[in-house]
PDB file of N, H, CA, C and O in Angstrom:
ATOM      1  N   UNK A   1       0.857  -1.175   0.000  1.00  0.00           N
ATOM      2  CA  UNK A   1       0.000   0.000   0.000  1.00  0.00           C
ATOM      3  C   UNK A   1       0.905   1.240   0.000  1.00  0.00           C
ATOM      4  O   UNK A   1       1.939   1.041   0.637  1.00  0.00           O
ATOM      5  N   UNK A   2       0.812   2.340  -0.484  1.00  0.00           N
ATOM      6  H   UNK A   2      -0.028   2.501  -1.002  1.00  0.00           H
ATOM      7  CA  UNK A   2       1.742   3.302  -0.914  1.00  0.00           C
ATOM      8  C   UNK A   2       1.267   4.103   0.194  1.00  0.00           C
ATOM      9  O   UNK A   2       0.376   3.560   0.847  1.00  0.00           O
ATOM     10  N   UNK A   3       1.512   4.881   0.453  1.00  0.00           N
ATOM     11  H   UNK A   3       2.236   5.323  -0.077  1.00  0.00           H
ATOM     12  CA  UNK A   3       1.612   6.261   1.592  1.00  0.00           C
ATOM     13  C   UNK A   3       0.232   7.167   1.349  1.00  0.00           C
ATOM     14  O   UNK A   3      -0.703   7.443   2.101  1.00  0.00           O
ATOM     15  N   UNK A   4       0.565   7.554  -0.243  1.00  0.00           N
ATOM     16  H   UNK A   4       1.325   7.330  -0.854  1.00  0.00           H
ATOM     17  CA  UNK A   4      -1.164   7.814   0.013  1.00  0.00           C
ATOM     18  C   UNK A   4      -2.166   7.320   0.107  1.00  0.00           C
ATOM     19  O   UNK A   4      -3.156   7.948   0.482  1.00  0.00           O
ATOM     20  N   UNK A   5      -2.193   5.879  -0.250  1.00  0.00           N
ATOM     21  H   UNK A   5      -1.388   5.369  -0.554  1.00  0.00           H
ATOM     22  CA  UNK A   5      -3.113   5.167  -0.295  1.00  0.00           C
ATOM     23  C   UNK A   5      -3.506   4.948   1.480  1.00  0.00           C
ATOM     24  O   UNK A   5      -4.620   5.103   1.980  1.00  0.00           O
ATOM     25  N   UNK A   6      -2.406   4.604   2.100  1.00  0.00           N
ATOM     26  H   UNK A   6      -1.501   4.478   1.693  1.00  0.00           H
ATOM     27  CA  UNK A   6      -2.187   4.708   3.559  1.00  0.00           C
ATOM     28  C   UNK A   6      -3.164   6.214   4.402  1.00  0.00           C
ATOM     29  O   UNK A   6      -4.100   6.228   5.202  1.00  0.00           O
ATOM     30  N   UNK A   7      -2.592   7.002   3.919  1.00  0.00           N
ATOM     31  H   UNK A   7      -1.832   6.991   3.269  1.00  0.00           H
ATOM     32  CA  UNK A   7      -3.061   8.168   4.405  1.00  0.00           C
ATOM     33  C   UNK A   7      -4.960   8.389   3.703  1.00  0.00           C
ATOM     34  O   UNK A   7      -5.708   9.268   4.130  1.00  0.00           O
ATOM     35  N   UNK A   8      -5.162   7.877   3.153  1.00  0.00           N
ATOM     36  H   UNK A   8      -4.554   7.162   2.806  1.00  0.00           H
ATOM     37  CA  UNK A   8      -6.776   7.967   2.430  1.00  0.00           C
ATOM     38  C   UNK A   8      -7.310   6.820   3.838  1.00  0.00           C
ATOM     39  O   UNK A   8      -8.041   7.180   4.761  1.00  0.00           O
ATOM     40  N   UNK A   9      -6.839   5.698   3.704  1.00  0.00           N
ATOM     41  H   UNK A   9      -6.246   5.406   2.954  1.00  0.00           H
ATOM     42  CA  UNK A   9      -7.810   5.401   4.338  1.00  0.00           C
ATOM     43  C   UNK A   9      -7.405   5.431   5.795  1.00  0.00           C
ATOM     44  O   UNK A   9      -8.036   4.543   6.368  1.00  0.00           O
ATOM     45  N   UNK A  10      -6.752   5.969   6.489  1.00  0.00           N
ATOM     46  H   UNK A  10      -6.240   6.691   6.023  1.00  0.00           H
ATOM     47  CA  UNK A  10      -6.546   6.797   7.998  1.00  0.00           C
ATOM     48  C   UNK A  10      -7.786   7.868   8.087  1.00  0.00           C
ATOM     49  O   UNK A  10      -8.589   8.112   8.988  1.00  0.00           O
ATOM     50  N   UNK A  11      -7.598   8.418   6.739  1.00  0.00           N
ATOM     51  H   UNK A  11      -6.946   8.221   6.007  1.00  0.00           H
ATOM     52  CA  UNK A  11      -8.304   9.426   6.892  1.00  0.00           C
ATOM     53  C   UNK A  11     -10.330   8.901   6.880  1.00  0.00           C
ATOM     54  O   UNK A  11     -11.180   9.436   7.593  1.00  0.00           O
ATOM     55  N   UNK A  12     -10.511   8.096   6.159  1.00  0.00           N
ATOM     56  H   UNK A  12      -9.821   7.661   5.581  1.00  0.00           H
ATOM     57  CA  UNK A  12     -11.755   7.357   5.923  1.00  0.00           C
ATOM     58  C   UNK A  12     -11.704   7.154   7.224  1.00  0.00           C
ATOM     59  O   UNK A  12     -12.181   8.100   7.851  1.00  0.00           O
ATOM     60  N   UNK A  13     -11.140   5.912   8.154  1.00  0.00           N
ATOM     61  H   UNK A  13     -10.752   5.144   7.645  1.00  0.00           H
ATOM     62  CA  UNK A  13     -11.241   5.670   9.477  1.00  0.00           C
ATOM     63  C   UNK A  13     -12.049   6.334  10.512  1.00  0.00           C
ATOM     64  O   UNK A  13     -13.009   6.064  11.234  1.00  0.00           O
ATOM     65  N   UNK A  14     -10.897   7.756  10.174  1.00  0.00           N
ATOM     66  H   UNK A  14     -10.117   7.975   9.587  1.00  0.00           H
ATOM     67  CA  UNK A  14     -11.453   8.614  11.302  1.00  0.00           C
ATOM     68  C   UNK A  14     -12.785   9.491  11.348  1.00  0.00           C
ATOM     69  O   UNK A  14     -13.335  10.001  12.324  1.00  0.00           O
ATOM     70  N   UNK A  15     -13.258   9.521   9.536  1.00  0.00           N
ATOM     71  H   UNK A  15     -12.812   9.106   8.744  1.00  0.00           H
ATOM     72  CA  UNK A  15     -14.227   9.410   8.934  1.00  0.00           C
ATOM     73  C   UNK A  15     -16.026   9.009   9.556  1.00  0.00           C
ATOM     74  O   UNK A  15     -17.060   9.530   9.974  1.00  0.00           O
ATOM     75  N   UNK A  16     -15.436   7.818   9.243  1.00  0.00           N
ATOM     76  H   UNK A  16     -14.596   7.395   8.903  1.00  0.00           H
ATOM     77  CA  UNK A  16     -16.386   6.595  10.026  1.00  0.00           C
ATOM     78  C   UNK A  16     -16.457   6.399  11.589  1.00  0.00           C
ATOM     79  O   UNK A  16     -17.288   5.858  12.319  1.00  0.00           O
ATOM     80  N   UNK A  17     -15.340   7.008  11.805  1.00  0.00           N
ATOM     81  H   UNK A  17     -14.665   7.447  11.212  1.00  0.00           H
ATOM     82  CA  UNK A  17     -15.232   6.731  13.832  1.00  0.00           C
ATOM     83  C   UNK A  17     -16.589   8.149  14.118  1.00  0.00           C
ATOM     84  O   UNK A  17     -17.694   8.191  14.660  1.00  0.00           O
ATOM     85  N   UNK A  18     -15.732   9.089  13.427  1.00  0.00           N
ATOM     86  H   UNK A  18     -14.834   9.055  12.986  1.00  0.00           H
ATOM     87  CA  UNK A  18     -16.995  10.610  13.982  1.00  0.00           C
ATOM     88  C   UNK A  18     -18.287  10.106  13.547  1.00  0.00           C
ATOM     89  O   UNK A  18     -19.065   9.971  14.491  1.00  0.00           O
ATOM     90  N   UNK A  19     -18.807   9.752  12.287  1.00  0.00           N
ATOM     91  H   UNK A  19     -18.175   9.862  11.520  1.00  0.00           H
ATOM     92  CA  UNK A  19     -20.135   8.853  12.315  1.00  0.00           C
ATOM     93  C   UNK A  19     -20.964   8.487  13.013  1.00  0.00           C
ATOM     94  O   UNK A  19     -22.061   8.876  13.413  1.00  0.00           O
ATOM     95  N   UNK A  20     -20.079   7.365  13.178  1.00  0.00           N
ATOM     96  H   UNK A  20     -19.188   7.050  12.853  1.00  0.00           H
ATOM     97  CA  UNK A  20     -21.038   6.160  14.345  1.00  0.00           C
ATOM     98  C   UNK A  20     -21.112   6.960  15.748  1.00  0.00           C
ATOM     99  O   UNK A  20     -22.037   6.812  16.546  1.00  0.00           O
ATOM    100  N   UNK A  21     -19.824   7.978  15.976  1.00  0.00           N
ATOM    101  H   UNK A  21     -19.072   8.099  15.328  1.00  0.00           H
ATOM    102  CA  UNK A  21     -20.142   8.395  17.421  1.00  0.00           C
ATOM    103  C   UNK A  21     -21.012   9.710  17.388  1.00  0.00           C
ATOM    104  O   UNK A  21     -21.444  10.268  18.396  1.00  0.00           O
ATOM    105  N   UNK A  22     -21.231  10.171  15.955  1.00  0.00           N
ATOM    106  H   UNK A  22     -20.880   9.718  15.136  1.00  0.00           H
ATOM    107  CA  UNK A  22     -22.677  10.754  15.864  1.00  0.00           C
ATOM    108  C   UNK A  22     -23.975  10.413  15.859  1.00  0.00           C
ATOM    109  O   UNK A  22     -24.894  10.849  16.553  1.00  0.00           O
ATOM    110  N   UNK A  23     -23.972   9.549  14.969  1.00  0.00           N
ATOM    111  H   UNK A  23     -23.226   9.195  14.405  1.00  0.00           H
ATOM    112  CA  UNK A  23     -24.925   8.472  14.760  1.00  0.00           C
ATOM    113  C   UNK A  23     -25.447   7.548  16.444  1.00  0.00           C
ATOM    114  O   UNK A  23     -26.405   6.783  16.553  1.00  0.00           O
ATOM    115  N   UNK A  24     -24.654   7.873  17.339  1.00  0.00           N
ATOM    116  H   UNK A  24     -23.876   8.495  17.250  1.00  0.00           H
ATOM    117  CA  UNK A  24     -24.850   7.103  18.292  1.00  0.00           C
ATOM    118  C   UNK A  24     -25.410   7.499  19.238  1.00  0.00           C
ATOM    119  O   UNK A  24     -26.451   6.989  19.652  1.00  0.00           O
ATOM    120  N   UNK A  25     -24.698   8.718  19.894  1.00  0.00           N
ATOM    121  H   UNK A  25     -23.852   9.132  19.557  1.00  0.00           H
ATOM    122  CA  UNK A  25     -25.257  10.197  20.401  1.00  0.00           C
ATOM    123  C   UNK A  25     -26.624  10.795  19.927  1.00  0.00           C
ATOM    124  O   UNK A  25     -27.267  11.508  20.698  1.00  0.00           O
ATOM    125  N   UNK A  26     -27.064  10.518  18.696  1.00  0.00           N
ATOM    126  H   UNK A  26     -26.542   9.939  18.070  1.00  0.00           H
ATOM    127  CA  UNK A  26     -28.302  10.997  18.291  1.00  0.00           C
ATOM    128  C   UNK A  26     -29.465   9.885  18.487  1.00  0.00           C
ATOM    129  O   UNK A  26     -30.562  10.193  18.952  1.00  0.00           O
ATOM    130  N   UNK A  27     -29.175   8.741  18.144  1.00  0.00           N
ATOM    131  H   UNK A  27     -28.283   8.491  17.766  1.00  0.00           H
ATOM    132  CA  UNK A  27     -29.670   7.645  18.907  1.00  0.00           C
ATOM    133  C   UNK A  27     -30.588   7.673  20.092  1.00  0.00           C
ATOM    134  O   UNK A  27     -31.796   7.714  20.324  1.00  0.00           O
ATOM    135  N   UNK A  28     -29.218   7.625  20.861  1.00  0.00           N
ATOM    136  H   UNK A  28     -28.236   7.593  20.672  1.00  0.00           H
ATOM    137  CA  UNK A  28     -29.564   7.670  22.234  1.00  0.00           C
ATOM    138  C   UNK A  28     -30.349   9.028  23.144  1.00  0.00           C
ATOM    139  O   UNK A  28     -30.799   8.915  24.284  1.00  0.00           O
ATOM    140  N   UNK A  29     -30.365  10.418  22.221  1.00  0.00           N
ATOM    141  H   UNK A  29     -30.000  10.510  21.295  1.00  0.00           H
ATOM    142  CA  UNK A  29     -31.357  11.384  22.266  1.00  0.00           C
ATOM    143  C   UNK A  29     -32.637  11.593  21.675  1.00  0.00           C
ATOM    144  O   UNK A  29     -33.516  12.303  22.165  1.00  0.00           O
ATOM    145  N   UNK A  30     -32.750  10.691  20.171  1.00  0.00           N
ATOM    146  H   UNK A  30     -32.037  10.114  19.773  1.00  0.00           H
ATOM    147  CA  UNK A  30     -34.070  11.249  19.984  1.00  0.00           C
ATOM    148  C   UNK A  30     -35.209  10.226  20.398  1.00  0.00           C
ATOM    149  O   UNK A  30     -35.093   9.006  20.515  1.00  0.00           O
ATOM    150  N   UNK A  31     -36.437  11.078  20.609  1.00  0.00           N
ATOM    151  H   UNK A  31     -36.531  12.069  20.514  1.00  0.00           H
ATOM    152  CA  UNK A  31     -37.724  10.487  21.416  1.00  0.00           C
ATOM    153  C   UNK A  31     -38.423   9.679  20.215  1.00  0.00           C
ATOM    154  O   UNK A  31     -38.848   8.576  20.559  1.00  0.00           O
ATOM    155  N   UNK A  32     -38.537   9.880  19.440  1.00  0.00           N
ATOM    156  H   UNK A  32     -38.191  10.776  19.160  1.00  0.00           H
ATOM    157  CA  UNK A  32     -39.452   9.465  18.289  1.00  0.00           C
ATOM    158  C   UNK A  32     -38.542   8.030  17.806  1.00  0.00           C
ATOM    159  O   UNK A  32     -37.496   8.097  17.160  1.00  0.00           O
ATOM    160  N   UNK A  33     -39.310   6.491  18.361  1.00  0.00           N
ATOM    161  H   UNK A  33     -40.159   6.436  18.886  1.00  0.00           H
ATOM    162  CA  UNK A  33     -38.394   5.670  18.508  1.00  0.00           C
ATOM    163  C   UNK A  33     -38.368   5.247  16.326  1.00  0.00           C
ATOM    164  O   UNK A  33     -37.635   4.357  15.893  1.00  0.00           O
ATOM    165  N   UNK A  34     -39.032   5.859  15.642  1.00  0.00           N
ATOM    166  H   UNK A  34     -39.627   6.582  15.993  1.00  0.00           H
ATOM    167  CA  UNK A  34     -38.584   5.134  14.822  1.00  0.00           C
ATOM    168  C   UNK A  34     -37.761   5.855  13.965  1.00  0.00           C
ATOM    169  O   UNK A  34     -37.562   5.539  12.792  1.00  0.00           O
ATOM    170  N   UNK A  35     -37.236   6.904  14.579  1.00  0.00           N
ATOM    171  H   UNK A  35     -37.398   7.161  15.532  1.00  0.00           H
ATOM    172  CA  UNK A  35     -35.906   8.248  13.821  1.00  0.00           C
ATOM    173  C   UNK A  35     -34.743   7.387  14.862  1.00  0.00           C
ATOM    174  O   UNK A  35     -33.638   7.063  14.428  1.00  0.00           O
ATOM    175  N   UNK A  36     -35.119   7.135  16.055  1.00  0.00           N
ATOM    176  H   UNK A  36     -36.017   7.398  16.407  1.00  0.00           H
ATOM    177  CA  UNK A  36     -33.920   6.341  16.813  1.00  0.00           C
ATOM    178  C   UNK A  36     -33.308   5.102  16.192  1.00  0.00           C
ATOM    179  O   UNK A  36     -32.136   4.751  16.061  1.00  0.00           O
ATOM    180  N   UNK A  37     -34.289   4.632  15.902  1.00  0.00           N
ATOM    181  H   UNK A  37     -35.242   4.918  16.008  1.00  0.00           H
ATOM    182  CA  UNK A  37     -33.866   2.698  14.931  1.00  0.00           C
ATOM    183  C   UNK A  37     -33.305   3.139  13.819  1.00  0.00           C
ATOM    184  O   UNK A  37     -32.443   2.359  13.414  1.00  0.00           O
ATOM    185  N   UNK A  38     -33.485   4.297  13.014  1.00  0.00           N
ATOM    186  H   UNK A  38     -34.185   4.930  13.343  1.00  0.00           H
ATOM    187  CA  UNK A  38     -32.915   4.398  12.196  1.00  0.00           C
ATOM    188  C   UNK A  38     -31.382   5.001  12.190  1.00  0.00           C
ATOM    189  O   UNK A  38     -30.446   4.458  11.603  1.00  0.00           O
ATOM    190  N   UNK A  39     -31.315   5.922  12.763  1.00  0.00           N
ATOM    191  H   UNK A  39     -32.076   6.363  13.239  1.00  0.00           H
ATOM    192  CA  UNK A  39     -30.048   5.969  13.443  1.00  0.00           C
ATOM    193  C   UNK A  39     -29.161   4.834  14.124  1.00  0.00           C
ATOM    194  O   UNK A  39     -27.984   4.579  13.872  1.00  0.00           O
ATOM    195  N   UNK A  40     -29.944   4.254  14.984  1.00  0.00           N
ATOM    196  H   UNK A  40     -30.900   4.461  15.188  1.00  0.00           H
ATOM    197  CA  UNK A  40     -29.402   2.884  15.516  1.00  0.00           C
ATOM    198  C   UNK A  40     -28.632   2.096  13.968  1.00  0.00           C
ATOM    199  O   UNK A  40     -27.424   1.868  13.911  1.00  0.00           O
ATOM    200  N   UNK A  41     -29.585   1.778  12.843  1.00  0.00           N
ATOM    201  H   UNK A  41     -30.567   1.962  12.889  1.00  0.00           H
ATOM    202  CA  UNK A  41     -29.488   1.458  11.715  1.00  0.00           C
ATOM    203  C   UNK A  41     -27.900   1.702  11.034  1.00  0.00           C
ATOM    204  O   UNK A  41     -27.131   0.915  10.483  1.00  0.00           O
ATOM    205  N   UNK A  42     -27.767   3.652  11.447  1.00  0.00           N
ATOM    206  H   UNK A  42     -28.392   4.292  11.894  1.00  0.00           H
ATOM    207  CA  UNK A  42     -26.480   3.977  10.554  1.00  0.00           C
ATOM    208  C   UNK A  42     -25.437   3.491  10.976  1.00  0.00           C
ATOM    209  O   UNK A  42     -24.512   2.953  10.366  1.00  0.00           O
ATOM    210  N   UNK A  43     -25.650   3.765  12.477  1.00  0.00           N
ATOM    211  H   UNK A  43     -26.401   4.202  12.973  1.00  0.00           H
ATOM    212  CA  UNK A  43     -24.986   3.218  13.514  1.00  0.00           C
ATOM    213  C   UNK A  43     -23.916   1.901  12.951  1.00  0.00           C
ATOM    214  O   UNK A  43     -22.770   2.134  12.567  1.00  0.00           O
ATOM    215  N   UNK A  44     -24.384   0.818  12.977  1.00  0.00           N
ATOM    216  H   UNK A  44     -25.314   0.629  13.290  1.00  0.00           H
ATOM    217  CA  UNK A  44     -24.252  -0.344  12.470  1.00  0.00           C
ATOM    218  C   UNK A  44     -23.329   0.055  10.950  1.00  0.00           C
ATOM    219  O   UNK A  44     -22.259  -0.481  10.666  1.00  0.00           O
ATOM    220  N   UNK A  45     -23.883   0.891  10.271  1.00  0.00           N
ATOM    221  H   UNK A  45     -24.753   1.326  10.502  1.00  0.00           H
ATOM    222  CA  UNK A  45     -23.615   0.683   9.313  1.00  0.00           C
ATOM    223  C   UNK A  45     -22.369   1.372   8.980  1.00  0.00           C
ATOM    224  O   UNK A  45     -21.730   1.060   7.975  1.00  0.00           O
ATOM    225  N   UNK A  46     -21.949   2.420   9.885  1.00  0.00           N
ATOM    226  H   UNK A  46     -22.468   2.674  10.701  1.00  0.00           H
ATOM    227  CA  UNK A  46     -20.963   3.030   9.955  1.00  0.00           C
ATOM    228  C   UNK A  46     -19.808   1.940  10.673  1.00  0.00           C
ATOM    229  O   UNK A  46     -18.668   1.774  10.238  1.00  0.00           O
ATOM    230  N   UNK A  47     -20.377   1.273  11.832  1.00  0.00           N
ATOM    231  H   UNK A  47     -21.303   1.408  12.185  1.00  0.00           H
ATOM    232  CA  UNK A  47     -19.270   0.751  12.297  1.00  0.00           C
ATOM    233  C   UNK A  47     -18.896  -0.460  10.752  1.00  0.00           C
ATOM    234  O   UNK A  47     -17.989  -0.502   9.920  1.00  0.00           O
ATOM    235  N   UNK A  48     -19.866  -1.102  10.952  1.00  0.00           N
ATOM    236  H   UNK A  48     -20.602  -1.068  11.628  1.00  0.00           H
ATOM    237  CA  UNK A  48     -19.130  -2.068   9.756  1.00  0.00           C
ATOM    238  C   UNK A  48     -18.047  -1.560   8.923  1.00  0.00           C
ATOM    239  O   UNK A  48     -16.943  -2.103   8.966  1.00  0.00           O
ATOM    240  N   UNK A  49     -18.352  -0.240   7.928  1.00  0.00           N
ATOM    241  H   UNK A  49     -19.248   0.201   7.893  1.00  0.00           H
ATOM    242  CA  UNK A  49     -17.324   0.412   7.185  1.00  0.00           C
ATOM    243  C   UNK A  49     -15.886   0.651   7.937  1.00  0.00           C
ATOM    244  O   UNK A  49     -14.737   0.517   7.517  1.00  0.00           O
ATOM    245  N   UNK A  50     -16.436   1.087   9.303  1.00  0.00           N
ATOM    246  H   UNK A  50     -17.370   1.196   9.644  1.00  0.00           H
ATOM    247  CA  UNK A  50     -14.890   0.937   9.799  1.00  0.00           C
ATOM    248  C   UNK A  50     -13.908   0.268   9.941  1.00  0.00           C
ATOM    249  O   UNK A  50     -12.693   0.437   9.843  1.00  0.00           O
ATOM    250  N   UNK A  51     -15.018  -1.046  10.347  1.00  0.00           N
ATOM    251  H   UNK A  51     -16.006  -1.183  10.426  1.00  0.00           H
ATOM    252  CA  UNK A  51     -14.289  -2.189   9.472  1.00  0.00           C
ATOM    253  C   UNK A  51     -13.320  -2.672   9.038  1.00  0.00           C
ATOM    254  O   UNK A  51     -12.169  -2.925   9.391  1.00  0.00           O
ATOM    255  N   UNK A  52     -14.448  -2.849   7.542  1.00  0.00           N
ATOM    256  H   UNK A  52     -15.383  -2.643   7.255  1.00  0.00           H
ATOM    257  CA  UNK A  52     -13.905  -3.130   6.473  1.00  0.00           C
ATOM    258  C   UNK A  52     -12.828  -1.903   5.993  1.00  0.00           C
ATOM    259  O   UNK A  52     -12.524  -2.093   4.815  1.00  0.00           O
ATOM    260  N   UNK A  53     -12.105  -0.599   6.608  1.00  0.00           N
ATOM    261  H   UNK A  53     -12.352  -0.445   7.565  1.00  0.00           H
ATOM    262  CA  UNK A  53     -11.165   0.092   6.076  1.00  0.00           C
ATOM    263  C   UNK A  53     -10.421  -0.297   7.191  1.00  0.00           C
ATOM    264  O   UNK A  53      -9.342   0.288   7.089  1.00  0.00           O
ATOM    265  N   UNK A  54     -10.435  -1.087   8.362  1.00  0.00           N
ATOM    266  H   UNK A  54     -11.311  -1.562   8.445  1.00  0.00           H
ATOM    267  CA  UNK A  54      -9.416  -1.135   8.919  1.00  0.00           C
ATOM    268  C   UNK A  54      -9.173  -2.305   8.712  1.00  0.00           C
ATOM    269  O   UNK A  54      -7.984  -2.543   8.923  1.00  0.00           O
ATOM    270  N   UNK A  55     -10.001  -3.555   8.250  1.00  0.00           N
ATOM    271  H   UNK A  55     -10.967  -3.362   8.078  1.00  0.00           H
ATOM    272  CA  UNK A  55      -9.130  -4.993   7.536  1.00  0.00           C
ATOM    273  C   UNK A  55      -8.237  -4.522   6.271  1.00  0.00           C
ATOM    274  O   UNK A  55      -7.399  -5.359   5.937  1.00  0.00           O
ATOM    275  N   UNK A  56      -8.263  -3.512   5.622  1.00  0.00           N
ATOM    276  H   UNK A  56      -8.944  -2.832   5.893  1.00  0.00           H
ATOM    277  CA  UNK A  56      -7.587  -2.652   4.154  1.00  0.00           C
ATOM    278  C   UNK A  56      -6.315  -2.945   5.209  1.00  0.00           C
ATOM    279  O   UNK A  56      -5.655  -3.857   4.709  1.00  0.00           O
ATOM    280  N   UNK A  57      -5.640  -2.455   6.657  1.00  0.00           N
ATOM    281  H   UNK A  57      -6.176  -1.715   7.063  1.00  0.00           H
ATOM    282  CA  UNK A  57      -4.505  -2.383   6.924  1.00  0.00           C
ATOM    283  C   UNK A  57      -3.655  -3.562   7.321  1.00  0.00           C
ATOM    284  O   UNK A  57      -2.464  -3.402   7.587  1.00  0.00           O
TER     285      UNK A  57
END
């Protein structure tokens, strides 16, 4: 993996980390449970991506 390629997905990582810990935080605040599941939803879906860019290393 070359350096930039290295540095893209560091940068994706940290990407996906602010996400889910948005995605998570909003979650766990909103009242209206089916805006929450869906969030819960990204949730998931963000962590997975993180993932799969941190099996890339």
């Amino acid at each position: 993996m070359t350096n930039k390629e290295l540095l893209y997905v560091e940068d994706a990582l940290g990407h996906e980390q602010f996400m889910k810990s948005c995605s998570t935080k909003a979650s766990t605040q909103l009242q209206d449970p089916k805006l929450a599941a869906c969030m819960a939803e990204l949730e998931q879906q963000h962590c997975e991506l993180y993932n799969k860019f941190l099996n890339l290393l």
